[in-house]
CHARMM internal coordinates of N, CA and C (Angstrom, degrees):
IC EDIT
DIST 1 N 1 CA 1.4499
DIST 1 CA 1 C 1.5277
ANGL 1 N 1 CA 1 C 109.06
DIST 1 C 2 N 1.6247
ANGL 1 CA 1 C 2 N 131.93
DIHE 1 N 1 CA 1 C 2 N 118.14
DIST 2 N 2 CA 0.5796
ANGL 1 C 2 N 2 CA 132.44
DIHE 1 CA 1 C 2 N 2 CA -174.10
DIST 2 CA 2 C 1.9833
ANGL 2 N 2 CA 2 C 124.76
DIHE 1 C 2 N 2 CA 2 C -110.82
DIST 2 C 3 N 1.5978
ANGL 2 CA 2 C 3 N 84.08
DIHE 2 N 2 CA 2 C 3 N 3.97
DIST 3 N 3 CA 1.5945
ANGL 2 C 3 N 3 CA 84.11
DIHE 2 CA 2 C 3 N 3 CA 171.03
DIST 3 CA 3 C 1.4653
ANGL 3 N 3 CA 3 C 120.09
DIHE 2 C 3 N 3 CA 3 C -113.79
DIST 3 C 4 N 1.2683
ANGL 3 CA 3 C 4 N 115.09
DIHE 3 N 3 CA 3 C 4 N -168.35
DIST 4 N 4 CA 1.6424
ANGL 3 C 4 N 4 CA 118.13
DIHE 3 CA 3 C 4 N 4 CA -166.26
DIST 4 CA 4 C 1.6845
ANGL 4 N 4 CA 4 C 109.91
DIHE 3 C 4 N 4 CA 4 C -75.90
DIST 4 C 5 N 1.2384
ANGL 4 CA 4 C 5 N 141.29
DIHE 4 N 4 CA 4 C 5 N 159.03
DIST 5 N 5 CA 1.5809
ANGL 4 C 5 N 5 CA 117.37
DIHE 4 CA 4 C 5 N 5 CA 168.35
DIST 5 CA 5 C 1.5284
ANGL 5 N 5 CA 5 C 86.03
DIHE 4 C 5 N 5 CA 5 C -120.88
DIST 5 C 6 N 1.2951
ANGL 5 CA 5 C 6 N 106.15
DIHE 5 N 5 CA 5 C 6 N 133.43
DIST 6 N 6 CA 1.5023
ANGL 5 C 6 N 6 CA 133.54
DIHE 5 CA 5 C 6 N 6 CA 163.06
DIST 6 CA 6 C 1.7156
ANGL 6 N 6 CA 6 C 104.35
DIHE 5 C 6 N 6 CA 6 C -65.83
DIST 6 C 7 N 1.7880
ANGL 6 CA 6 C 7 N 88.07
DIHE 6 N 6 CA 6 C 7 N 147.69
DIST 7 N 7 CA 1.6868
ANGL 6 C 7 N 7 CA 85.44
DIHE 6 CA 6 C 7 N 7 CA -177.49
DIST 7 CA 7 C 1.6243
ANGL 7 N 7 CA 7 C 75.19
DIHE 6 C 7 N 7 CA 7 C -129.87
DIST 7 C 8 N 1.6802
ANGL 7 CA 7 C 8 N 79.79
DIHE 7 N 7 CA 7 C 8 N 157.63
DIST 8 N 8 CA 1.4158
ANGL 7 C 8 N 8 CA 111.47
DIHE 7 CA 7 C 8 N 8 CA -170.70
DIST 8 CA 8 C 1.3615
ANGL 8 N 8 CA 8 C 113.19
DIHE 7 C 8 N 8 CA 8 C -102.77
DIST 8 C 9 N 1.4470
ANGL 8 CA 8 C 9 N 135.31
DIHE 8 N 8 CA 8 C 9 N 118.78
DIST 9 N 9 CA 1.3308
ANGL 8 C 9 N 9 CA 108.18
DIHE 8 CA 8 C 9 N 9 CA -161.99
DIST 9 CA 9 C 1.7066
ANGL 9 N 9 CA 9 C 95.03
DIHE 8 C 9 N 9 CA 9 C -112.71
DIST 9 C 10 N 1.3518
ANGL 9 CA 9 C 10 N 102.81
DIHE 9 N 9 CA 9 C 10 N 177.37
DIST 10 N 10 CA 1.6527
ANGL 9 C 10 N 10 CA 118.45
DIHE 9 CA 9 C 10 N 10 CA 179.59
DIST 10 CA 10 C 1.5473
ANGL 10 N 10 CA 10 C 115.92
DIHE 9 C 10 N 10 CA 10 C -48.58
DIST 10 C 11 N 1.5952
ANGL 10 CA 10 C 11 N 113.23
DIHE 10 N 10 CA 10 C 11 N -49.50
DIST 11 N 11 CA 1.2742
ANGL 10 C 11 N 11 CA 138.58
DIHE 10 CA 10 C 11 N 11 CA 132.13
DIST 11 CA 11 C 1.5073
ANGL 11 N 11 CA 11 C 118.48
DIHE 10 C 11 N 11 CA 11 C 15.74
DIST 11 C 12 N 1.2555
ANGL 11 CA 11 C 12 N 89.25
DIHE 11 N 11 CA 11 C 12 N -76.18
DIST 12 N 12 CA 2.0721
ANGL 11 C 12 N 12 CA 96.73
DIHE 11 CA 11 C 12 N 12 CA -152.09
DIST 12 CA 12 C 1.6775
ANGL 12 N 12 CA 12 C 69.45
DIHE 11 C 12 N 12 CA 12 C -99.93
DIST 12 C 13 N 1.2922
ANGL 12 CA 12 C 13 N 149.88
DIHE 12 N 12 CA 12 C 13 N -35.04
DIST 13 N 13 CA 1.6919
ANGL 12 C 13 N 13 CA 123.53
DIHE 12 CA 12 C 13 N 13 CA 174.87
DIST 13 CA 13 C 1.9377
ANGL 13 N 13 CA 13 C 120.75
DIHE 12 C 13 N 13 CA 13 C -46.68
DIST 13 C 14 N 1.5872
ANGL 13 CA 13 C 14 N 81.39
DIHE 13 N 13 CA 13 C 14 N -57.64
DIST 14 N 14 CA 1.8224
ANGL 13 C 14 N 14 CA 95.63
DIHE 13 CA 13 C 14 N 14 CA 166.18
DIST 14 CA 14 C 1.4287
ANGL 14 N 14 CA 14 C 115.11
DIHE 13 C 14 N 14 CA 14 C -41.44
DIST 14 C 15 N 1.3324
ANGL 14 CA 14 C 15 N 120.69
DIHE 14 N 14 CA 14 C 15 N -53.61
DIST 15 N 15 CA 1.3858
ANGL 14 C 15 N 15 CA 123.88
DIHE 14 CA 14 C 15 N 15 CA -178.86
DIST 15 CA 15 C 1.1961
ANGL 15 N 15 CA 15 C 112.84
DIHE 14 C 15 N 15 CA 15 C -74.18
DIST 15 C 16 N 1.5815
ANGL 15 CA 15 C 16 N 137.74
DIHE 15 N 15 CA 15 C 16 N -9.93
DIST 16 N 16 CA 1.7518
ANGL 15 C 16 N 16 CA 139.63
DIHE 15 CA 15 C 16 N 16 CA 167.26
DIST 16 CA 16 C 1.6657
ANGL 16 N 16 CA 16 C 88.54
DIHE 15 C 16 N 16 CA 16 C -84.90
DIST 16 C 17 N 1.2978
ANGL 16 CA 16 C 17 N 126.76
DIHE 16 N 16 CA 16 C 17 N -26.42
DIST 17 N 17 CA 1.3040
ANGL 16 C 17 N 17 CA 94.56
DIHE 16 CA 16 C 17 N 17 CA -166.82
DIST 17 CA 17 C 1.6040
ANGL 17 N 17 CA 17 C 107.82
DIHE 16 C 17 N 17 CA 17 C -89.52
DIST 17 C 18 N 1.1195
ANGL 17 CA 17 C 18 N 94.68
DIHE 17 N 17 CA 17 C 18 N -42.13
DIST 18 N 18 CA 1.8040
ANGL 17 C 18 N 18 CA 121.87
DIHE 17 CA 17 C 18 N 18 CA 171.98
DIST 18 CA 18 C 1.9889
ANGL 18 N 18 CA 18 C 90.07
DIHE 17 C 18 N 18 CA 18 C -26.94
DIST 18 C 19 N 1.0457
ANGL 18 CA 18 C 19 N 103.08
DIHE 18 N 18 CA 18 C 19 N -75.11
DIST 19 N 19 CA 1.3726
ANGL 18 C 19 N 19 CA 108.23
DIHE 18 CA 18 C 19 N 19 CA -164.52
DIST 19 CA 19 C 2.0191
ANGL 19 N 19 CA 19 C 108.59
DIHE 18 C 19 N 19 CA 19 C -66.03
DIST 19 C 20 N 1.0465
ANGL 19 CA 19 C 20 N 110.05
DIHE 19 N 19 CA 19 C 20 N -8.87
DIST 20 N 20 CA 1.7656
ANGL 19 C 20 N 20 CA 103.80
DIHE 19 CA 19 C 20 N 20 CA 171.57
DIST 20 CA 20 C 0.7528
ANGL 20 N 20 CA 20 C 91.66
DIHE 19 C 20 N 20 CA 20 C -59.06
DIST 20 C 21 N 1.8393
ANGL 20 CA 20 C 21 N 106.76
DIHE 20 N 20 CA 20 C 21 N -77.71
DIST 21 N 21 CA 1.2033
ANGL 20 C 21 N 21 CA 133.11
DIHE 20 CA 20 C 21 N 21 CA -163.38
DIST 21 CA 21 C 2.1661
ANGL 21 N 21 CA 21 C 117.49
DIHE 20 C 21 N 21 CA 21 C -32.19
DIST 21 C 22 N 1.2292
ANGL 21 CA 21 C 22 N 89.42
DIHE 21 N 21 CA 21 C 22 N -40.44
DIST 22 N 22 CA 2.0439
ANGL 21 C 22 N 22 CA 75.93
DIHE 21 CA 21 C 22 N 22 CA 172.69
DIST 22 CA 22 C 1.1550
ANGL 22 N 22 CA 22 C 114.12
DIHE 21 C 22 N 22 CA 22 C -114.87
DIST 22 C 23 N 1.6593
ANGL 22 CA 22 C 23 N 116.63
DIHE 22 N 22 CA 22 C 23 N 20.49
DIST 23 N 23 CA 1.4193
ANGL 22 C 23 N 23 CA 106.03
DIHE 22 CA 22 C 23 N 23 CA 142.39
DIST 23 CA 23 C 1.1026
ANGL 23 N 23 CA 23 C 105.37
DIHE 22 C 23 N 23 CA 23 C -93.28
DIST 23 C 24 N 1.2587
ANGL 23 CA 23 C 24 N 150.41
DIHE 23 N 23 CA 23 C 24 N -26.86
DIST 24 N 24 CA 1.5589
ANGL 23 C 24 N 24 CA 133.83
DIHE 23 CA 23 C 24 N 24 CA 161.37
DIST 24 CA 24 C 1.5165
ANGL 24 N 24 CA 24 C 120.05
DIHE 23 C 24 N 24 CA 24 C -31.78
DIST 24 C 25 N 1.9183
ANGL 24 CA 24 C 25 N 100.66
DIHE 24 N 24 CA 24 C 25 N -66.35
DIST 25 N 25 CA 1.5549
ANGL 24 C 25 N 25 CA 96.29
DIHE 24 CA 24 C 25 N 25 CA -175.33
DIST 25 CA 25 C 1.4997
ANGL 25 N 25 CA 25 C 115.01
DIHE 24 C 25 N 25 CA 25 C -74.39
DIST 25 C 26 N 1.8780
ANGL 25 CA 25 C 26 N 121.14
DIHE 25 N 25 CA 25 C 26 N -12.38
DIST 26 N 26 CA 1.2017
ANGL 25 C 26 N 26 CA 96.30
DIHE 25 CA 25 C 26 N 26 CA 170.08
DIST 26 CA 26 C 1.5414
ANGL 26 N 26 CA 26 C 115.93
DIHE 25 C 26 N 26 CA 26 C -74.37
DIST 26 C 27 N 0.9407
ANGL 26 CA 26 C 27 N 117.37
DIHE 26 N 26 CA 26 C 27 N 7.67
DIST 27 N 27 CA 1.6726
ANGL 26 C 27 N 27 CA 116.30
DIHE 26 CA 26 C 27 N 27 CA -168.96
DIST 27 CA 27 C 1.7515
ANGL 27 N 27 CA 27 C 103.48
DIHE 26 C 27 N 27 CA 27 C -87.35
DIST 27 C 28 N 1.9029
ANGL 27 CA 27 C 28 N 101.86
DIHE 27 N 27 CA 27 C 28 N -38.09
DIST 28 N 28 CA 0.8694
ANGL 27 C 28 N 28 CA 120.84
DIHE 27 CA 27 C 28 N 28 CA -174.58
DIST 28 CA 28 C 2.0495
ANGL 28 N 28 CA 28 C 109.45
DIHE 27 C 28 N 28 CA 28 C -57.50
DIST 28 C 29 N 1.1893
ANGL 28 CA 28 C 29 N 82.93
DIHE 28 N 28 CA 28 C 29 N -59.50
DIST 29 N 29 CA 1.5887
ANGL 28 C 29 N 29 CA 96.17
DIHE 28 CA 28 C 29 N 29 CA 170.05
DIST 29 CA 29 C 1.5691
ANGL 29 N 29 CA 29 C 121.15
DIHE 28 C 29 N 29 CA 29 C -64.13
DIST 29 C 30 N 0.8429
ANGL 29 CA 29 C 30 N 109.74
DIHE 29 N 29 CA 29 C 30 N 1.86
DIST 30 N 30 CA 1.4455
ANGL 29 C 30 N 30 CA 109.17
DIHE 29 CA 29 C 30 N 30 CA 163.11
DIST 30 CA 30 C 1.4567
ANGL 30 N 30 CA 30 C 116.93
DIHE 29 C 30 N 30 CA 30 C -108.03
DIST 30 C 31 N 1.4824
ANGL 30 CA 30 C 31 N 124.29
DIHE 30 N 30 CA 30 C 31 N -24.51
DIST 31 N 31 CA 1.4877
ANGL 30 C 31 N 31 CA 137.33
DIHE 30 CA 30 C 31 N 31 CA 157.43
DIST 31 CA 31 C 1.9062
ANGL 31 N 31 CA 31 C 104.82
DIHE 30 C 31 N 31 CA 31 C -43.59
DIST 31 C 32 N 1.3413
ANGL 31 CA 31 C 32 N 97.76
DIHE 31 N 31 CA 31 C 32 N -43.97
DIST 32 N 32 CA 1.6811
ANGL 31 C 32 N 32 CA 109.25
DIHE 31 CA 31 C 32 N 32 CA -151.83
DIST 32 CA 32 C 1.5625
ANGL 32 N 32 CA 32 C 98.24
DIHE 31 C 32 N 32 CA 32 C -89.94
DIST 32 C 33 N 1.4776
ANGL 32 CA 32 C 33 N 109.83
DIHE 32 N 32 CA 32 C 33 N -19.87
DIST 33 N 33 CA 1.8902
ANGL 32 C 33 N 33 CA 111.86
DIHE 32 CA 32 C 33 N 33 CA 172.24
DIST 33 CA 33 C 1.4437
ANGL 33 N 33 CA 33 C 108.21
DIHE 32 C 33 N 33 CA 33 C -78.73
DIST 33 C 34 N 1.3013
ANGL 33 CA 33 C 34 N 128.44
DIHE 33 N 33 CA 33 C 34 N -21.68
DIST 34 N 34 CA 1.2554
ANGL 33 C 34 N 34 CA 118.26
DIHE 33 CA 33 C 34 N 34 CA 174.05
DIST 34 CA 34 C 1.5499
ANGL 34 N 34 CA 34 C 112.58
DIHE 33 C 34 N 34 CA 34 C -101.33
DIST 34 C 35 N 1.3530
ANGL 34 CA 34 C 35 N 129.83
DIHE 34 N 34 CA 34 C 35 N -28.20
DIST 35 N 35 CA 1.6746
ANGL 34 C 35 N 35 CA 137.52
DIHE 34 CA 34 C 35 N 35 CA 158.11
DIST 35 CA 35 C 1.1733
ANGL 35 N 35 CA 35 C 126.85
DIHE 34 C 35 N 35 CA 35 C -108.46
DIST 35 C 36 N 1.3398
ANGL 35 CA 35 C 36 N 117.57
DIHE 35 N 35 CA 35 C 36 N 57.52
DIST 36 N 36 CA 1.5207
ANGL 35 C 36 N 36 CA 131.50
DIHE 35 CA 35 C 36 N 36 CA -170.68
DIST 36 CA 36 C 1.4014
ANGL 36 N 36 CA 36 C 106.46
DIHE 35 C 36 N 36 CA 36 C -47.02
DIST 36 C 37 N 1.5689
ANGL 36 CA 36 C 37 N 126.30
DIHE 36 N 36 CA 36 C 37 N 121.88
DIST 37 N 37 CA 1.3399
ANGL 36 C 37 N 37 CA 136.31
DIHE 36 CA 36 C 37 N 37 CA 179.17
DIST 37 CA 37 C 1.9114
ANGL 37 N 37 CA 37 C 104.52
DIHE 36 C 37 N 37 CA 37 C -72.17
DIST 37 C 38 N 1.1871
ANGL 37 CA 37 C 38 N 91.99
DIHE 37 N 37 CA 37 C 38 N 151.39
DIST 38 N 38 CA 1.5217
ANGL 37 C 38 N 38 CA 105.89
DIHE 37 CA 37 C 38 N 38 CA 164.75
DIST 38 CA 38 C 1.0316
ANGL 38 N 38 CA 38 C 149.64
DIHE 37 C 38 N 38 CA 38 C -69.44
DIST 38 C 39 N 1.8672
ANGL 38 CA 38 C 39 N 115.60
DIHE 38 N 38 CA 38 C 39 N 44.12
DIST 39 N 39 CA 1.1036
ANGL 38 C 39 N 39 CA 130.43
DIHE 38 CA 38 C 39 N 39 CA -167.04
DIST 39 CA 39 C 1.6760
ANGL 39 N 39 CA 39 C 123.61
DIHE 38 C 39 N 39 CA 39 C -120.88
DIST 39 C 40 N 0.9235
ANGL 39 CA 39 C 40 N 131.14
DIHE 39 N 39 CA 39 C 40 N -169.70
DIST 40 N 40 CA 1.6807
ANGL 39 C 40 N 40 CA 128.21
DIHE 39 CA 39 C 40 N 40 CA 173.87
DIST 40 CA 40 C 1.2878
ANGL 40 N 40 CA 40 C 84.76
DIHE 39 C 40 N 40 CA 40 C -96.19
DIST 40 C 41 N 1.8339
ANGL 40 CA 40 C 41 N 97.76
DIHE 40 N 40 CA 40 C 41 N 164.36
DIST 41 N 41 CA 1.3981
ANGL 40 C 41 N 41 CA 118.10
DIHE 40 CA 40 C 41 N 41 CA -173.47
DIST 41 CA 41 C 1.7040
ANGL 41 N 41 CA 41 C 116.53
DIHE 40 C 41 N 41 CA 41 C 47.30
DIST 41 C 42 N 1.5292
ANGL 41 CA 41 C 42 N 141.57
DIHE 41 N 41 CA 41 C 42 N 15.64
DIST 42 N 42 CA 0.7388
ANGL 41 C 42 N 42 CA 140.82
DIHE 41 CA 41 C 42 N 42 CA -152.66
DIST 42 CA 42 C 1.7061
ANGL 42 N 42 CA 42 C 94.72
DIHE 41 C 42 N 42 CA 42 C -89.95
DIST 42 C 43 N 1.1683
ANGL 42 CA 42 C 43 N 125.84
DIHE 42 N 42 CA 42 C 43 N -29.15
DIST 43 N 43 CA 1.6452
ANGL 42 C 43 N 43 CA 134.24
DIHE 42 CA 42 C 43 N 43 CA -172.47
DIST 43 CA 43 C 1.6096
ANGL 43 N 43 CA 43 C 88.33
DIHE 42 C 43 N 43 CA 43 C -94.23
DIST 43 C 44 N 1.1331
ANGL 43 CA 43 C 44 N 132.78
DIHE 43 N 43 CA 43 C 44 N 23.35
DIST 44 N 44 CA 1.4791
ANGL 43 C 44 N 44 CA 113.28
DIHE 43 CA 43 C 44 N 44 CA 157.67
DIST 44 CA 44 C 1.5829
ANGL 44 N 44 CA 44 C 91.96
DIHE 43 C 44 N 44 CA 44 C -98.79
DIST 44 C 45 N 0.9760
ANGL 44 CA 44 C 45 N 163.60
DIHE 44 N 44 CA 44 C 45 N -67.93
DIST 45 N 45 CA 1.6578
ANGL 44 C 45 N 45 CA 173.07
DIHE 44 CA 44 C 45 N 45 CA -176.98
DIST 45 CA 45 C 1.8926
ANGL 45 N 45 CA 45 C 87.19
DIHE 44 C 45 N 45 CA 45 C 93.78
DIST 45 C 46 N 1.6195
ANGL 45 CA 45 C 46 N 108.55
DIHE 45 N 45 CA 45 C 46 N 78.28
DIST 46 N 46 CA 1.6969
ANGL 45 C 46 N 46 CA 109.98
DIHE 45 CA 45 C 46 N 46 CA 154.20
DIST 46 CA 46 C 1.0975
ANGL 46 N 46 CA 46 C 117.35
DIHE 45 C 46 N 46 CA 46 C -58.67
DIST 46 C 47 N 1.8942
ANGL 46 CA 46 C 47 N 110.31
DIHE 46 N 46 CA 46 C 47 N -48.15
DIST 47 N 47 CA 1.8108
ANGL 46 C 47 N 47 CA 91.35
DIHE 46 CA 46 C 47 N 47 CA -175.38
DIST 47 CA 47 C 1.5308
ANGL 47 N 47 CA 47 C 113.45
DIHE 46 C 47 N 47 CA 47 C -85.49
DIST 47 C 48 N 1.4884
ANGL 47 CA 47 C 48 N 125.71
DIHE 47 N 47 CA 47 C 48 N 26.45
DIST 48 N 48 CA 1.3185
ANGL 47 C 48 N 48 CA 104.64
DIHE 47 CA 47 C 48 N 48 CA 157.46
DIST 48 CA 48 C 1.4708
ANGL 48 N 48 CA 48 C 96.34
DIHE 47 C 48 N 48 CA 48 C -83.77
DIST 48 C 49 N 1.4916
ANGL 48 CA 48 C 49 N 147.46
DIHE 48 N 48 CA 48 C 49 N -47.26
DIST 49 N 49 CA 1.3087
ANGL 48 C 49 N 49 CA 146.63
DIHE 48 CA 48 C 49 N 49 CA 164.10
DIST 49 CA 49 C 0.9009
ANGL 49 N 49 CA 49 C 112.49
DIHE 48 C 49 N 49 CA 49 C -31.68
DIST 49 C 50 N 1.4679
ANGL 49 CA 49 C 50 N 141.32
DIHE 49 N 49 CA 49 C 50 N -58.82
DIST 50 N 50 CA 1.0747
ANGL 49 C 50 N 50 CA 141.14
DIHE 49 CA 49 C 50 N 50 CA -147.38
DIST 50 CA 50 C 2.1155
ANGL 50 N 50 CA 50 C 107.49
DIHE 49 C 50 N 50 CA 50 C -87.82
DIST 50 C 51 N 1.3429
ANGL 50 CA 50 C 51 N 92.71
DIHE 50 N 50 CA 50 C 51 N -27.06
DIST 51 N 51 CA 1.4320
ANGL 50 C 51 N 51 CA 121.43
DIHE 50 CA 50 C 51 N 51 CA -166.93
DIST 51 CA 51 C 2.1774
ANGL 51 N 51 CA 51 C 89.98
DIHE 50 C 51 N 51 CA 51 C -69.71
DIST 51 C 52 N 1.6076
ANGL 51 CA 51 C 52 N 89.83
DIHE 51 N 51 CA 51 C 52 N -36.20
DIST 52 N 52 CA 1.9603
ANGL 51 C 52 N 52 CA 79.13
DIHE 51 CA 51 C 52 N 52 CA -161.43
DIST 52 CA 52 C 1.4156
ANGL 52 N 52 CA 52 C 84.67
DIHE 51 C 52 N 52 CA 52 C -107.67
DIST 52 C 53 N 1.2405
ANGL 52 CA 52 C 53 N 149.50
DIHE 52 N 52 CA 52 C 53 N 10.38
DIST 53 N 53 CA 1.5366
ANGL 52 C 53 N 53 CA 145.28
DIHE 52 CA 52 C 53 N 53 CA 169.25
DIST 53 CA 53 C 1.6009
ANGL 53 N 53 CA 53 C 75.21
DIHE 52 C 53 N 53 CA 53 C -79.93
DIST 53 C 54 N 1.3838
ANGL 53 CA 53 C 54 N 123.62
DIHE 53 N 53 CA 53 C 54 N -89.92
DIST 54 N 54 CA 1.5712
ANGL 53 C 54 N 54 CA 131.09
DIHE 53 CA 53 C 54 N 54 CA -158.14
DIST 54 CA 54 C 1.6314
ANGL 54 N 54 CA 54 C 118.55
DIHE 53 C 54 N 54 CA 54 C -31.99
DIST 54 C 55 N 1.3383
ANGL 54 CA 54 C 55 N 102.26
DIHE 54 N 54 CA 54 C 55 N -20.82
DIST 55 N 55 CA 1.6142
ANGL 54 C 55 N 55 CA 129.36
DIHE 54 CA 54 C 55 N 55 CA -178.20
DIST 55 CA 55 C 1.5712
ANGL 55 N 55 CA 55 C 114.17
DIHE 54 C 55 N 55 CA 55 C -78.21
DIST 55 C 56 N 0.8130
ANGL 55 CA 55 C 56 N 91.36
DIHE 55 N 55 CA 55 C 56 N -55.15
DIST 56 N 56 CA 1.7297
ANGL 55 C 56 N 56 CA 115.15
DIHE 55 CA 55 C 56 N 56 CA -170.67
DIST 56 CA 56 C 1.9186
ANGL 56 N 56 CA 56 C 94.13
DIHE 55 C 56 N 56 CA 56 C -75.82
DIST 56 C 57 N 1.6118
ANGL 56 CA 56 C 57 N 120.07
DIHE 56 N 56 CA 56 C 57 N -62.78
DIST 57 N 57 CA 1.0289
ANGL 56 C 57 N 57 CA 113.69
DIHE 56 CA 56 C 57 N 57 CA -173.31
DIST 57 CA 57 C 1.8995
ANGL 57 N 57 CA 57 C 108.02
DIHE 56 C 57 N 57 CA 57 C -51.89
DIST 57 C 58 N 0.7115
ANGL 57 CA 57 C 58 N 127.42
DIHE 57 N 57 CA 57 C 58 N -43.60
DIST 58 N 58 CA 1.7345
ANGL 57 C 58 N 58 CA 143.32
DIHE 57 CA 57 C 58 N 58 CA 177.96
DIST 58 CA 58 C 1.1758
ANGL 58 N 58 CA 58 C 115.41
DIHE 57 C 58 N 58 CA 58 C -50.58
DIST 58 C 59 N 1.4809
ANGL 58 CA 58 C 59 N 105.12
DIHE 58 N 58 CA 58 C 59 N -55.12
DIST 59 N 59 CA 1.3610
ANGL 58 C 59 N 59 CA 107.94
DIHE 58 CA 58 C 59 N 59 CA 175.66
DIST 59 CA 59 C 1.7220
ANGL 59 N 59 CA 59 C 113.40
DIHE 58 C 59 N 59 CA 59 C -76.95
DIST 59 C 60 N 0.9431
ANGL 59 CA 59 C 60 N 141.03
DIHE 59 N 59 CA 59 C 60 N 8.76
DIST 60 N 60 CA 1.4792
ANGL 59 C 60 N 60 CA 160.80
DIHE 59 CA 59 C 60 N 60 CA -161.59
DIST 60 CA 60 C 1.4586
ANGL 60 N 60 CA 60 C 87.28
DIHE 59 C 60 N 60 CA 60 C -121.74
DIST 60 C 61 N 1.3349
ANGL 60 CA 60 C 61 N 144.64
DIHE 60 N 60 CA 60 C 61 N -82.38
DIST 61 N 61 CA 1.1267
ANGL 60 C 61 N 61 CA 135.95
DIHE 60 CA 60 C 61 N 61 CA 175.16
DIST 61 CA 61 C 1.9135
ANGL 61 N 61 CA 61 C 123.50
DIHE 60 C 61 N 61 CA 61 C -33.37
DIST 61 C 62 N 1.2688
ANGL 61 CA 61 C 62 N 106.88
DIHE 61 N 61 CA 61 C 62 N -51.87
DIST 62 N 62 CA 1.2922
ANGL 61 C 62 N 62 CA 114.68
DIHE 61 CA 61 C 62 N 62 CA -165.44
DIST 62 CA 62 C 2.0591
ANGL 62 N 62 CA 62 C 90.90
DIHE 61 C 62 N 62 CA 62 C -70.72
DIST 62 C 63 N 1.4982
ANGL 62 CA 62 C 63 N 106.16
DIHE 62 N 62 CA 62 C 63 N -55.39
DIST 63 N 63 CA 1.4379
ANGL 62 C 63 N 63 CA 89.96
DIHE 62 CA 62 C 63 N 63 CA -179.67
DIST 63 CA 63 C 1.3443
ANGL 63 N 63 CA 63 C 134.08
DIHE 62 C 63 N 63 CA 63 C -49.17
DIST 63 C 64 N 1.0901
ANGL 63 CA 63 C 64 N 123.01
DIHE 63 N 63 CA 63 C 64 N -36.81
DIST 64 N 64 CA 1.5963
ANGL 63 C 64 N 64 CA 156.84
DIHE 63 CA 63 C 64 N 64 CA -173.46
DIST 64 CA 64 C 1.7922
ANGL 64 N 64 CA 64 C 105.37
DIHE 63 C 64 N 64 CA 64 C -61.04
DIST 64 C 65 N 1.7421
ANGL 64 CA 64 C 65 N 90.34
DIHE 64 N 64 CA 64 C 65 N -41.18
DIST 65 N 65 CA 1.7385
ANGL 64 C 65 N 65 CA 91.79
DIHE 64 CA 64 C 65 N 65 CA -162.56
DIST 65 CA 65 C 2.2050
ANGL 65 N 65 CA 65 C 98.19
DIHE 64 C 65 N 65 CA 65 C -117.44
DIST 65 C 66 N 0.8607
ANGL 65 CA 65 C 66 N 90.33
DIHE 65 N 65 CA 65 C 66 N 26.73
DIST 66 N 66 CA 1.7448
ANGL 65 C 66 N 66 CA 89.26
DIHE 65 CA 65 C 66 N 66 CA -165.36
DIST 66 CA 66 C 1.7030
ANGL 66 N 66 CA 66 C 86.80
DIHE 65 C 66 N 66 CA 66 C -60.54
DIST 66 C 67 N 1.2390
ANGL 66 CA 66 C 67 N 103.98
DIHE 66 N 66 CA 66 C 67 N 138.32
DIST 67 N 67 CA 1.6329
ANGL 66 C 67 N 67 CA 117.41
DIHE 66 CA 66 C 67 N 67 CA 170.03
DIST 67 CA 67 C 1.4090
ANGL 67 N 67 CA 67 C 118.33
DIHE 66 C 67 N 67 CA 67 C -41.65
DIST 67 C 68 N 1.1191
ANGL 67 CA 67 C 68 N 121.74
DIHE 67 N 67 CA 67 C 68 N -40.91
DIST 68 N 68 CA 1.4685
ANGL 67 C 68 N 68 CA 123.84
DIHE 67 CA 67 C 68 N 68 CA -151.99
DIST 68 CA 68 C 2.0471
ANGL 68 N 68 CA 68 C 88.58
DIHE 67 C 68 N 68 CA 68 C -93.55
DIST 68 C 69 N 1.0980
ANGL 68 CA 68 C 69 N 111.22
DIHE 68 N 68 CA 68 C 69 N -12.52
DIST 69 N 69 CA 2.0566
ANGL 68 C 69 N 69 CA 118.82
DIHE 68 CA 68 C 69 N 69 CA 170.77
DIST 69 CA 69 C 0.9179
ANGL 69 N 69 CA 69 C 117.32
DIHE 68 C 69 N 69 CA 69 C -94.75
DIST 69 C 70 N 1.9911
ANGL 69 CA 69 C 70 N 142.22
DIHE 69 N 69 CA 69 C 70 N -22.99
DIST 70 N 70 CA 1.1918
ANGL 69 C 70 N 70 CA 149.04
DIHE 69 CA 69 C 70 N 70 CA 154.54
DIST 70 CA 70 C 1.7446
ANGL 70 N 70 CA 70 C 113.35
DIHE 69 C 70 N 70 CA 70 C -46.08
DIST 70 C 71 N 1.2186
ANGL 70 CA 70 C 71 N 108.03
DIHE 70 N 70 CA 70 C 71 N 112.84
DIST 71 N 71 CA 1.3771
ANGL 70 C 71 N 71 CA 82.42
DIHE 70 CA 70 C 71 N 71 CA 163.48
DIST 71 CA 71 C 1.8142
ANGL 71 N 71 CA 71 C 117.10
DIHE 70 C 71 N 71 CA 71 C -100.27
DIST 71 C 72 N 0.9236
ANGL 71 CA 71 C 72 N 91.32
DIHE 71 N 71 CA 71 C 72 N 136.16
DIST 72 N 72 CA 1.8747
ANGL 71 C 72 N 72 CA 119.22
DIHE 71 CA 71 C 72 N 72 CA 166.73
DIST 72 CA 72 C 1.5551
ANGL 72 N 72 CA 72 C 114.96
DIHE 71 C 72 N 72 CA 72 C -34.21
DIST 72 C 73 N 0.7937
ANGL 72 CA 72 C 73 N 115.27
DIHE 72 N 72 CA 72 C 73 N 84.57
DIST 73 N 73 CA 1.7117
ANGL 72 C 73 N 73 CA 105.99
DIHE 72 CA 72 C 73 N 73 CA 171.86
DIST 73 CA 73 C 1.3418
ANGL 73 N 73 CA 73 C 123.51
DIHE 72 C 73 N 73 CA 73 C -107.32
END
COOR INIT
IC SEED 1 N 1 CA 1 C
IC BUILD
């Protein structure tokens, strides 16, 4: 093997999960804009916010930590 091996840190995992995780609830929040549940605060839609904060934070992680930008020590 003649090339470098990238390490993967805890980091850029957090940020793959970070980012499931608010495409789930934005998916969720888009279920809940067309069948709004029966609750208070329900016409604020947080987890569409919360869904693209969780998105955005993830993807900020994963860029930040992509293997091939870590350096290896």
């Amino acid at each position: 093997m003649t090339g470098k091996r990238a390490r993967v840190t805890i980091w850029f995992l957090c940020g793959v999960i970070l980012c499931v995780y608010g495409v789930a609830i934005i998916g969720s929040g888009i279920y809940n804009l067309y069948n709004p549940p029966q609750v208070v605060g329900a016409e604020l839609h947080l987890d569409l916010y919360w869904g693209f904060i969780l998105l955005a934070v993830g993807a900020v992680f994963i860029y930040k930590q992509w293997p091939d930008k870590v350096s290896a020590e």
